[in-house]
Residue, then its C-alpha position, 0 to 999 in steps of 0.5 A: x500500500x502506498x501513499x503520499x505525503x504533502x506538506x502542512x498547509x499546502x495544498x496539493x503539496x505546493x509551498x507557500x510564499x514567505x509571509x514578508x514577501x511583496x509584490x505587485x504595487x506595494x513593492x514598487x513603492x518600496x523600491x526606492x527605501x530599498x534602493x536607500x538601504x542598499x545605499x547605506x549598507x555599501x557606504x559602511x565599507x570604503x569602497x562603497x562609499x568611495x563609489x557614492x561620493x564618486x556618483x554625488x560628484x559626477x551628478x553635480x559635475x553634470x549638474x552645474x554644467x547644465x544649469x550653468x550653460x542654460x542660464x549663460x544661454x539665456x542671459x546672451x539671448x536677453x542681450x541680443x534681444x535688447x540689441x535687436x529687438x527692445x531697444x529697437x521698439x522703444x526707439x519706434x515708439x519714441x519715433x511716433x511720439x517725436x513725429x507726432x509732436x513735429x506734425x502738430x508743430x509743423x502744421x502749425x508753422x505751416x497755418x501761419x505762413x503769407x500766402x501760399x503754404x511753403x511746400x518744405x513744411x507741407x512736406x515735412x508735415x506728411x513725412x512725420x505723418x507717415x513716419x509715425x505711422x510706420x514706427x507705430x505699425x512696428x510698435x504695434x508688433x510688441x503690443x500684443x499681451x501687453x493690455x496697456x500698450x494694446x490699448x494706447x495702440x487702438x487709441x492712436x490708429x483711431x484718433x490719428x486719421x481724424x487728427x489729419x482728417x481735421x488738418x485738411x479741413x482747417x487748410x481747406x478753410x484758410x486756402x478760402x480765407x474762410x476763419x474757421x480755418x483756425x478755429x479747425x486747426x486748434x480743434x487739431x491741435x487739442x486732439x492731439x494735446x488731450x488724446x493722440x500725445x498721452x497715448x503715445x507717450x505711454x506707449x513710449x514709457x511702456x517699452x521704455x520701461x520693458x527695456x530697462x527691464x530686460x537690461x536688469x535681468x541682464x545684469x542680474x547676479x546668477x546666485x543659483x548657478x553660482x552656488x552650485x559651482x562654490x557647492x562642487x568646489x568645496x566637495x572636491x576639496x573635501x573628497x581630496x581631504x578625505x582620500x589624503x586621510x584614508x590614502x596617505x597620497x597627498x594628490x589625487x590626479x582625477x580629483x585635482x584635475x576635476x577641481x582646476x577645471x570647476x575652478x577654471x570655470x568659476x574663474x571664467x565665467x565670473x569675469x565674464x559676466x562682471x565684464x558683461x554686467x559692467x557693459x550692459x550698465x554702462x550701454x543703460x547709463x551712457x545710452x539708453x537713459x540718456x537718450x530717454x532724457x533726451x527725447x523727453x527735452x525734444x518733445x517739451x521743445x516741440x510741444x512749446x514750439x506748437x505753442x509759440x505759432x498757436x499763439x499767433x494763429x489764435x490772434x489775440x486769443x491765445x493767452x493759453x498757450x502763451x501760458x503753456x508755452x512757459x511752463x514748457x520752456x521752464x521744464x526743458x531749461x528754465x527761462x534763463x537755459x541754466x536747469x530743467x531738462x536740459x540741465x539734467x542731460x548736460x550733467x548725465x553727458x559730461x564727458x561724454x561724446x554727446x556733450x557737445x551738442x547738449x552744450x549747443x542745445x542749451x545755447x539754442x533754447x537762450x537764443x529761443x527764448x529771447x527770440x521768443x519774448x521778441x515775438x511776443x513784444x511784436x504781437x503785443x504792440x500790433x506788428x502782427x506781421x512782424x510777429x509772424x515773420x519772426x515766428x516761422x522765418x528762419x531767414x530772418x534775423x534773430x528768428x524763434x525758427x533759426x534757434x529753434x531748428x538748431x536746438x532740435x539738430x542738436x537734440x538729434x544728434x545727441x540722441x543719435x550718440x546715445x543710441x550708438x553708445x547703447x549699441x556698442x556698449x550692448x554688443x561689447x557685453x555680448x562678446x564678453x560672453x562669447x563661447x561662455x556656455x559651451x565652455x562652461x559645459x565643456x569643463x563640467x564634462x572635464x570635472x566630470x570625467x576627472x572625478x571618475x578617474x581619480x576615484x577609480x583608481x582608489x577602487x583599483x586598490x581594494x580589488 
């Protein structure tokens, strides 16, 4: 007789699995405890541990080479953007702003003149025009996103046709000798004061704004890229004390040449980007700022130059802008050309290349403002011709035209300075970052390898 025997409580003689085994989810989720324990259980002996501060190096090697190349990458990409693209849009909405300004004053100029209106300011009214149509077609490009700019660009597309629409009617009228026409020519100029200008100088302080942004992220210390690198150094100064310790070998040629190339990059990268950050400022301070408080007087000049004529076209009338007048020549260099915004730009361009024509433009706005009082005096004692002469011809001796037109040369060419300096000095700050990233990657990879070597050939010895 025969029979079989099975184990005890296993059916059909089939064994059980261990009761702490674990399967399915609950062993995934323990997987990375496992993985730690394991971790721990080698870095009890030395070249377990060796081989996890080998890992640890190699992964913060690669680490900051990455951050560090990614963060150089952006920061060059910024510079180039404030070269190509920001500051290119801040001076468009300066050009429609400047236009703009130069048009009302022009037509002004132009409403004044004896008989028939002189071809020259005819046209130099439709360049402005168009001019600040094409600069704002450009400024428009960037506005999207941005709501308050979006919106001084739907005011400035709807309210510039019909600023030009009520300059015809006004040149049509006076054409006729009809006197509505100046009634429709200050009704112009108002449009232009209380609607079309604010919008376009808010379009101007908003890209204004957005470039001296961009150029603080630029001069921005890279504190996170930073730390890392100061973390790796002193880790591979610790590991090579360490090893010293446990070896008796005072260098370890892995970890020294790790340790040179993290140093190497430390070295390069800080003075490149303390070069980058000097120039950068320096293309904001000598450049950009500058040319900010630049335009800003040329806009105040041409602002009191519409004034200076709506005065005379208002016959009588115009006490208003007689008062407006002064309160902008205050703001642009005070009434005797010592202060205001002039001033202001006189002391920022010391020294600068710019100076001379600041110097110039201050004379200009002395010789302005007493051609002006003349003006003024003409007007107030009846020599309305007289007035109107001295006004608007810039042949004429001592006229409010002549010293007007050289302030504005002058303006133009202190602006165009600015900018050049902006550019160079932008440029110059780009190329101080020139082969930075893919340098700054290299030497990681160098930090890399190096560790690897030099801990390997510690493992060599306990094999």
């Amino acid at each position: 007789m025969t029979s079989t025997a099975t184990r005890t409580g296993s059916p059909g003689g089939t064994e059980s699995p261990p009761a702490d085994s674990r399967s399915g989810l609950a062993g995934l989720l323990d997987l990375p405890a496992a993985a730690v324990r394991g971790i721990a259980r080698s870095a009890a002996k030395t070249p377990g541990r060796l081989s996890v501060i080998a890992v640890g190096l190699v992964l913060l090697s690669l680490l900051t080479g990455l951050v560090g190349t990614i963060v150089i990458g952006d920061r060059k990409d910024t510079i180039n953007d404030l070269i190509d693209h920001r500051e290119p849009l801040a001076a468009a909405s300066q050009q429609v702003y400047r236009s703009l300004s130069d048009a009302d004053a022009t037509a002004a100029s132009a409403f004044l003149s004896i008989g028939t209106e002189p071809p020259e300011l005819r046209q130099r009214y439709d360049t402005d025009i168009a001019q600040a149509g094409a600069a704002l077609a450009k400024a428009a490009s960037d506005s999207a996103g941005v709501d308050d700019a979006a919106a001084q660009v739907a005011v400035l597309s709807q309210q510039l046709p019909v600023y030009t629409g009520v300059v015809e009617t006004a040149r049509a009228n006076n054409r006729l000798g009809y006197p509505a026409g100046g009634a429709y020519l200050r009704e112009a100029s108002e449009l232009m004061r209380s609607k079309i200008l604010p919008a376009a100088q808010d379009l101007y302080r908003i890209d204004t704004e957005r470039l001296a942004e961009e150029q603080d992220d630029a001069t921005a210390v890279p504190w996170f890229t930073t730390l890392l690198v100061l973390a790796l150094v002193a880790a591979l100064v610790v590991t090579q004390v360490y090893l010293t310790r446990r070896t008796n070998r005072v260098l370890n040629i892995g970890l020294v040449v790790a340790t040179g190339a993290v140093v190497l990059a430390l070295l390069w990268g800080a003075v490149a980007v303390v070069v980058q950050g000097v120039l950068v400022g320096n293309g904001a301070d000598d450049g950009s700022k500058q040319v900010d408080q630049l335009v800003r007087a040329r806009i105040a000049a041409l602002q009191a130059r519409t004034d200076e004529t709506l005065t005379l076209v208002a016959r009588g009338e115009g006490g208003a802008y007689e008062k407006d007048f002064m309160v902008l020549a205050s703001a642009l260099a005070k009434t005797d050309g010592t202060g205001g915004l002039l001033g202001e730009a006189k002391d920022m361009t010391a020294g600068q290349d710019s100076a001379a024509h600041v110097e110039a433009a201050i004379k200009d706005a002395k010789a302005w403002f007493a051609a002006h009082g003349e003006v003024r005096k003409r007007d107030d004692t009846g020599d309305y011709n007289g007035a109107v002469t001295l006004a608007i011809d810039p042949k004429a001796e001592g006229s409010a035209a002549a010293a007007f037109t050289r302030l504005d040369g002058n303006l133009v060419a202190a602006i165009d300075v600015g900018r050049q300096a902006f550019l160079d000095a932008t440029r110059g700050a780009d190329r101080a970052l020139t082969l930075l990233a893919p340098g700054f990657a290299v030497l990681a990879v160098v930090a890399a390898a190096g560790v690897t070597m030099g801990i390997r050939e510690r493992l060599r010895e306990y094999r």
